[in-house]
C-alpha positions as CSV (number, residue, x, y, z in Angstrom):
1,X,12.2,-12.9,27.5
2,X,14.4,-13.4,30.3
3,X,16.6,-10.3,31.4
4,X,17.4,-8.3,34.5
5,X,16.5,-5.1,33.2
6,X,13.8,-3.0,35.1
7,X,10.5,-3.3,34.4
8,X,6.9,-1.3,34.4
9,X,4.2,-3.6,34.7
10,X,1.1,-1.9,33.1
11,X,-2.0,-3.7,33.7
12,X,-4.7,-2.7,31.1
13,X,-8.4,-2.2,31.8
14,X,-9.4,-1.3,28.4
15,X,-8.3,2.0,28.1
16,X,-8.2,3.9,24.9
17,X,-5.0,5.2,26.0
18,X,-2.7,2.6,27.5
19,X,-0.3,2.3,24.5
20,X,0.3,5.9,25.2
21,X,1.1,4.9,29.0
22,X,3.4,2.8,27.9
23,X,4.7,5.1,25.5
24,X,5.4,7.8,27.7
25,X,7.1,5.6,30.1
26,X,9.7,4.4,27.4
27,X,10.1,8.0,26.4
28,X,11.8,8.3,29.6
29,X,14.0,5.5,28.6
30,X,12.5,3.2,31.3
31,X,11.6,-0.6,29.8
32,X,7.2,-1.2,30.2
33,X,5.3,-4.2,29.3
34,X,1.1,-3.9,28.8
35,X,-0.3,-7.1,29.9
36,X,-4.1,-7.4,30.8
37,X,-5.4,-6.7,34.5
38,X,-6.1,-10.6,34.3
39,X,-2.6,-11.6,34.2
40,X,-2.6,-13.7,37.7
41,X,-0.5,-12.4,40.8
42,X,2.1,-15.2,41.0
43,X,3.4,-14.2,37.3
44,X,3.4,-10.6,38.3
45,X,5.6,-11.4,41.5
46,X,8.0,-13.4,39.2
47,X,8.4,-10.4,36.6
48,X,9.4,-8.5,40.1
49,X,8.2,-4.8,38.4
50,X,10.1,-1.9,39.7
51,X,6.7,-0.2,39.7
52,X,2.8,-1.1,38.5
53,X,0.4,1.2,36.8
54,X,-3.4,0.2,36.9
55,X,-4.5,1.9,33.1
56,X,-8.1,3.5,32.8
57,X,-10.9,1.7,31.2
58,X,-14.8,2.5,30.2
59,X,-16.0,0.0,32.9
60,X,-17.8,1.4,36.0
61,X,-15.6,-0.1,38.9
62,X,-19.1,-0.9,41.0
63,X,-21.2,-3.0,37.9
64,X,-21.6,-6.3,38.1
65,X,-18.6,-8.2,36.2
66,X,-16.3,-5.1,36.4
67,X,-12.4,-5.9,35.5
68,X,-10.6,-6.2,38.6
69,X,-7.6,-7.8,40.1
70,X,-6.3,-9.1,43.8
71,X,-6.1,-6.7,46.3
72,X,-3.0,-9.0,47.2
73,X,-1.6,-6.6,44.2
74,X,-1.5,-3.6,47.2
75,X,1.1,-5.7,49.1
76,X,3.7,-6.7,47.0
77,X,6.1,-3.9,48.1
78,X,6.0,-2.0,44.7
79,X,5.5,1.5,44.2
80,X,1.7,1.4,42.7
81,X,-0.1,4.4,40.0
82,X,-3.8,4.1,39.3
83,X,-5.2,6.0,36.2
84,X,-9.1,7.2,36.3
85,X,-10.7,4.1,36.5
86,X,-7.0,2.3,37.7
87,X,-7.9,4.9,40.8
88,X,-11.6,4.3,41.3
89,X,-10.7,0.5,41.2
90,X,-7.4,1.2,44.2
91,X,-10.3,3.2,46.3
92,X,-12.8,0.2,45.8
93,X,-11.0,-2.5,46.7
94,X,-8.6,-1.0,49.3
95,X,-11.9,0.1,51.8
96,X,-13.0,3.3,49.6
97,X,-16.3,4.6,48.2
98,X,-17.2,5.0,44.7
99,X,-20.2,6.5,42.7
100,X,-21.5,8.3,39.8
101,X,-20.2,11.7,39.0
102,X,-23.1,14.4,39.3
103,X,-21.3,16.5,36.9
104,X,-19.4,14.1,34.6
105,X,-15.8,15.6,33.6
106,X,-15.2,15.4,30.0
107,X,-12.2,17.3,28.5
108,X,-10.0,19.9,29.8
109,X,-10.2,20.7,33.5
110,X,-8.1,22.8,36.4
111,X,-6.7,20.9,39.3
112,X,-5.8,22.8,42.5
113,X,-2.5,21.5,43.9
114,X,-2.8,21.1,48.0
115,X,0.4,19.0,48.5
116,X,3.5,19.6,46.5
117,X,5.0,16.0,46.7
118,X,5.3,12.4,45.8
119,X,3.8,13.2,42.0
120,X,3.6,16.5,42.4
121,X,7.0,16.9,43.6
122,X,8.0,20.1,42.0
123,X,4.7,21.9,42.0
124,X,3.8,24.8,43.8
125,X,0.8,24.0,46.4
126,X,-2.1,26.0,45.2
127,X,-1.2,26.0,41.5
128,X,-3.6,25.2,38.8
129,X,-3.0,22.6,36.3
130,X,-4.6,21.9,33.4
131,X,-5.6,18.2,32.8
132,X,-7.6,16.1,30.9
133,X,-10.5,14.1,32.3
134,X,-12.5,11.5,31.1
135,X,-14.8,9.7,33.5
136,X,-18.8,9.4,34.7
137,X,-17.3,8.0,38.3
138,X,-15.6,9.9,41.6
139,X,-13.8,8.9,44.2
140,X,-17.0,9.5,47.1
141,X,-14.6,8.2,50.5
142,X,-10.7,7.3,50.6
143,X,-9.9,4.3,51.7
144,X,-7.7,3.8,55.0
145,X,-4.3,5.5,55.2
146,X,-4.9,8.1,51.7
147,X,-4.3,11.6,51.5
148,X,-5.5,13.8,49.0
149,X,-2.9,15.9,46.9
150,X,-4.8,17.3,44.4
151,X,-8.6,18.1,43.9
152,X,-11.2,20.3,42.0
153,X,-14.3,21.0,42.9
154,X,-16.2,18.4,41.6
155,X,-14.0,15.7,42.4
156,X,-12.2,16.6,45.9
157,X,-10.2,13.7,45.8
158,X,-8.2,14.1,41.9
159,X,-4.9,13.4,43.1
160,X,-4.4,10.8,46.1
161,X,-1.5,8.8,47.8
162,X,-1.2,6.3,50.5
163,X,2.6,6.7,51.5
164,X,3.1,4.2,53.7
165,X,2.8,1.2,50.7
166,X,3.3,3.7,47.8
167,X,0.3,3.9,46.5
168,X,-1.0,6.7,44.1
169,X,-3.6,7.5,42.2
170,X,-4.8,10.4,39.6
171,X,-8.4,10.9,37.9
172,X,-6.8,12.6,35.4
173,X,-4.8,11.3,32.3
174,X,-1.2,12.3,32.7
175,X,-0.1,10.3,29.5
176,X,-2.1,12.3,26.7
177,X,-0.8,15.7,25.2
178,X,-3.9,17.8,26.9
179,X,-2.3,17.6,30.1
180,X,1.0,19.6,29.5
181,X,2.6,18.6,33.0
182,X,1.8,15.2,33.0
183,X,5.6,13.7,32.0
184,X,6.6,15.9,35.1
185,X,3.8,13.9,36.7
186,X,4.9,10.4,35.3
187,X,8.7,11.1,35.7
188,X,8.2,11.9,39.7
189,X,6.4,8.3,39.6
190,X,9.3,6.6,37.6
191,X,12.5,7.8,39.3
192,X,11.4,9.7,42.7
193,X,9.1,7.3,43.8
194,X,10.1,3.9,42.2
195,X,13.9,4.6,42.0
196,X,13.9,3.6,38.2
197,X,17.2,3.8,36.2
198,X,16.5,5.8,32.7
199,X,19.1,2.9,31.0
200,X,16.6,1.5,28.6
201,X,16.7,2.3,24.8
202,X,14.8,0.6,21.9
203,X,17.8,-0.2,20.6
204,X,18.9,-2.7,23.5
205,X,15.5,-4.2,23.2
206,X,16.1,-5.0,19.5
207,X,19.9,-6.5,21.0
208,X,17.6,-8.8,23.9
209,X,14.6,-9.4,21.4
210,X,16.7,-10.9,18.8
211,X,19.4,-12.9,21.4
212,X,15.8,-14.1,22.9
213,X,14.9,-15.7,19.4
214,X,18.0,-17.0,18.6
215,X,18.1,-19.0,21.9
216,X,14.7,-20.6,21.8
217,X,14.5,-21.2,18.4
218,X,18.2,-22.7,18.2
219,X,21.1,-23.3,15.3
220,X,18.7,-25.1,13.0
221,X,15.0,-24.2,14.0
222,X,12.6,-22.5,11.5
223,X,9.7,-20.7,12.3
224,X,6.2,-19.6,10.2
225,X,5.0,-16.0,10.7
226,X,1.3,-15.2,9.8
227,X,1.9,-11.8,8.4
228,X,-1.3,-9.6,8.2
229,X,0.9,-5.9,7.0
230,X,0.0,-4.8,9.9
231,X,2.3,-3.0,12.8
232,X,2.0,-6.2,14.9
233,X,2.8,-9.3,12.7
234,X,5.4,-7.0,10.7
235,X,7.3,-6.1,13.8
236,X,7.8,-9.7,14.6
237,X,8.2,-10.7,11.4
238,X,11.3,-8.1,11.1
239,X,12.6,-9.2,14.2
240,X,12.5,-13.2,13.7
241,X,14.0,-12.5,10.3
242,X,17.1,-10.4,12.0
243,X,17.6,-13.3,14.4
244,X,17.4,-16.5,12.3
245,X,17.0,-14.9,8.4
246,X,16.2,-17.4,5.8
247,X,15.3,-20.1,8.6
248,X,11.9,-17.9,8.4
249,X,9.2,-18.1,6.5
250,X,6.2,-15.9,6.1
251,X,2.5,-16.3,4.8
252,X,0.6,-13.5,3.9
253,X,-3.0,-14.3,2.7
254,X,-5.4,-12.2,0.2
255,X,-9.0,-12.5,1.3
256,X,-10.3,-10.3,-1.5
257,X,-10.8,-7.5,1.0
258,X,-7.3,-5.5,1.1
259,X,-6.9,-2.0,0.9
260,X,-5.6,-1.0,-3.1
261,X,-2.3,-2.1,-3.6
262,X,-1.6,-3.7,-0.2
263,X,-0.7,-6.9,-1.3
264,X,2.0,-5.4,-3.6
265,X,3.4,-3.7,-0.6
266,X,3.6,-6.0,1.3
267,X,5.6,-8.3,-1.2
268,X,7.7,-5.2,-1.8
269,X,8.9,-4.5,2.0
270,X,8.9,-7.9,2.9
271,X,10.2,-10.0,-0.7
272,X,12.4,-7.6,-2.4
273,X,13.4,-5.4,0.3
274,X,13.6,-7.3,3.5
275,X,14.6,-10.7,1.3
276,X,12.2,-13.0,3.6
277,X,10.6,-16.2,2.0
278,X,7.2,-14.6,1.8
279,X,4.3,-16.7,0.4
280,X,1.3,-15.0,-0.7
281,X,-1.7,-17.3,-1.3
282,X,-4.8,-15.7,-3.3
283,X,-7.8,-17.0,-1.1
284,X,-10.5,-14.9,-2.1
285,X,-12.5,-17.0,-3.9
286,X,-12.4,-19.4,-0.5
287,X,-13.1,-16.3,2.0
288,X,-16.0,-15.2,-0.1
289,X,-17.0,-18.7,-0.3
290,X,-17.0,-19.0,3.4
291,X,-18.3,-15.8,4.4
292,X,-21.2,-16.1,2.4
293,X,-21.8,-19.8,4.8
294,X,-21.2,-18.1,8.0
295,X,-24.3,-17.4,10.2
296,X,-22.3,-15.1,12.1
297,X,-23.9,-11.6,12.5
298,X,-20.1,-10.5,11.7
299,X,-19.5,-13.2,9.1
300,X,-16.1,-11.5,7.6
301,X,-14.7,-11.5,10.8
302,X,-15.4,-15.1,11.6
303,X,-14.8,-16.7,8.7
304,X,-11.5,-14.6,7.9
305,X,-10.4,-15.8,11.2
306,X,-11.0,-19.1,9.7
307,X,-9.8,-19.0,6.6
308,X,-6.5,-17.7,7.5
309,X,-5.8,-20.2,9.8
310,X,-6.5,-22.6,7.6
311,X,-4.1,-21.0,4.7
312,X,-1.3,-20.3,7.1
313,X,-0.7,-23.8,8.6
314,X,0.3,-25.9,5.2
315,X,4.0,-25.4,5.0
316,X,6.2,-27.8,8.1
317,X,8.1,-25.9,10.7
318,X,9.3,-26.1,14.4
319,X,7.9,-22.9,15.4
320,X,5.1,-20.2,15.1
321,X,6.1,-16.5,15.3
322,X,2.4,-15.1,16.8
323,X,1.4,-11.4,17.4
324,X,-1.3,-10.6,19.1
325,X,-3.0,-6.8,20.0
326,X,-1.3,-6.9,22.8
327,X,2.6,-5.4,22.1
328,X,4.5,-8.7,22.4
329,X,5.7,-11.5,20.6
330,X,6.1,-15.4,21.2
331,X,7.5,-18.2,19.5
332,X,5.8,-21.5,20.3
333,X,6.2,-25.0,19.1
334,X,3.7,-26.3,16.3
335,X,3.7,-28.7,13.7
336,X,1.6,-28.8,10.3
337,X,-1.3,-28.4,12.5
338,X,-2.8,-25.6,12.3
339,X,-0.9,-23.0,15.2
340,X,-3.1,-21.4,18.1
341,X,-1.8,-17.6,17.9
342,X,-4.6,-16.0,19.4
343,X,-3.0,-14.6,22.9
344,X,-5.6,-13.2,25.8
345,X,-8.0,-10.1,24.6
346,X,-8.3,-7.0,26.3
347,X,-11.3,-6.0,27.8
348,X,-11.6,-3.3,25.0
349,X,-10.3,-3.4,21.6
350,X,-10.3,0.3,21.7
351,X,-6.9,0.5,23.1
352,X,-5.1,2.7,20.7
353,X,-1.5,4.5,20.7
354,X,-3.2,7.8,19.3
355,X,-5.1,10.5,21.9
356,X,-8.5,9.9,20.3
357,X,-11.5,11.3,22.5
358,X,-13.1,8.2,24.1
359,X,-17.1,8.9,24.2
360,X,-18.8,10.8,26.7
361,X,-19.6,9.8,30.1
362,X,-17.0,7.0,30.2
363,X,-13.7,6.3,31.8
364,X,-10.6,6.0,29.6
């Protein structure tokens, strides 16, 4: 979507809780987008972010294969926050040292304030703060040109910054409910450090979400929307019908395996209520049929996958509304063919909006 609105770039590592970074962000009425930490540099430079955030994940930052990104991200100019394993990764590649935890932090902790700026602008230097930790790894060495802010006394380097490129870092999440400061924390980050404007409200990105559609899809263009019930597909679904109404039509298959009485609700929100052209195709006898063929060790995902596909490319349209678990929304150009809707995975599919406990030993 194009627009000149400020933007939070949030790179996700997997982290149980980066919905809820992005949530807390927007709470402050500042726009943020999740995209994963594979999203290549040259599209981040042309989003221009006000400010990045580098989300936690479960991955140990030193094994083999570990999610990463350029450490050309360091020198862009923009104001940079690394979350538990978002800060382990800053200290790796920027010339640090990282190792296993003797004493693995799990839960609440107490963080000793040492300097009362930057994110801790507002604090009072030697205050305690209660936080939330989740992580097997510490921070062993800075890298060149960080300062610590904030330690305890199993990991001295908790809170970190690198002022001369804006760069910050916290083992701690400030994003869940278990650390009561942390939207002090996150605010300092937004509008002290990155200069952000709180001018962003849902309700404008409703406004530039539907102009967006109405542009690309045109007077006369009409688009097919695989609607599943859930939060995803529904919210696009909602949105392409406020832009373009009857030009839309939606396909909601029944593989046999619905929760009681979700296919009826779905044709009630979406047929009587919302008025959309909602076909609902019974394909349970052709799911079973195919799930029973699959040698998949996860045969009902597989051959749902399938199956759906399949059942949602029949009727002829210009364009495919696609969701994918990652909080955005596309329309691309198909035919009766069947549509590609399957967008980039995250490295976890634990991510979650709620403030679940992630296991033990992990990051988050």
């Amino acid at each position: 979507m194009s627009t000149t609105r400020e933007t939070v770039l949030i790179l996700d590592f997997g982290s149980q809780y980066t919905q809820l970074i992005a949530r807390r962000v927007r709470e402050q009425r500042v726009y943020s987008e999740i995209h994963p930490y594979t999203l290549a540099l040259d599209k981040i430079r042309a989003m221009a972010p006000r400010a990045i955030i580098l989300s936690g994940g479960p991955s140990s930052c030193y094994e083999p294969g570990a999610p990463t990104v350029s450490p050309e991200l360091f020198a862009l100019g923009v104001p940079v926050l690394g979350i538990c394993y978002g800060l382990q990764l800053t200290m790796k590649l920027l010339g640090g040292v990282v190792v296993p935890a003797q004493d693995r932090e799990y839960g609440r902790a107490t963080v000793r304030v040492t300097r009362a700026s930057g994110l801790l602008d507002g604090f009072k230097v030697g205050e305690d703060l209660g936080v939330w930790m989740s992580h097997g790894d510490r921070v062993e060495a800075l890298a060149p040109g960080f300062e610590v802010v904030a330690d305890t006394p199993s990991s001295p380097f908790t809170a970190v910054v690198d002022r001369a490129r804006s760069i910050h870092g916290v083992q701690f999440h400030p994003e869940v409910a278990h650390t009561p400061r942390g939207n002090e924390i996150i605010s300092n980050f937004l509008f002290k450090i990155a200069g952000c404007k709180p001018d962003w409200t849902m309700v404008s990105f409703v406004d530039e979400a539907v102009a967006a559609i109405r542009a690309k899809v045109g007077d006369s263009g009409k688009v097919l929307c695989a609607l599943s019930g859930g939060v995803d597909s529904s919210v696009v679904a909602a949105l392409v019908h406020k832009a373009i109404g009857d030009r839309l039509t939606c396909v909601f298959v029944d593989n046999g395996l619905l929760r009681g009485g979700e296919r009826e609700q779905v044709d009630q929100i979406f047929k009587q209520h919302f008025k959309v052209d909602l076909r609902v195709v019974d394909a349970e006898a052709r799911f079973l049929a195919s799930s029973a063929a699959s040698p998949s060790r996860r045969p009902s995902a597989s051959a749902s996958g399938a199956s759906s596909s399949r059942c949602s490319t029949r009727p002829r349209t210009a364009w495919a509304a696609a969701s994918t678990s990652w909080p955005r929304a596309r329309c691309t150009p198909t035919s009766s063919r069947a549509c590609r809707t399957r967008g980039p995975r995250p490295p976890s599919r634990r991510t979650t909006t709620s403030a679940a406990c992630p296991r033990p030993g992990s990051s988050a």
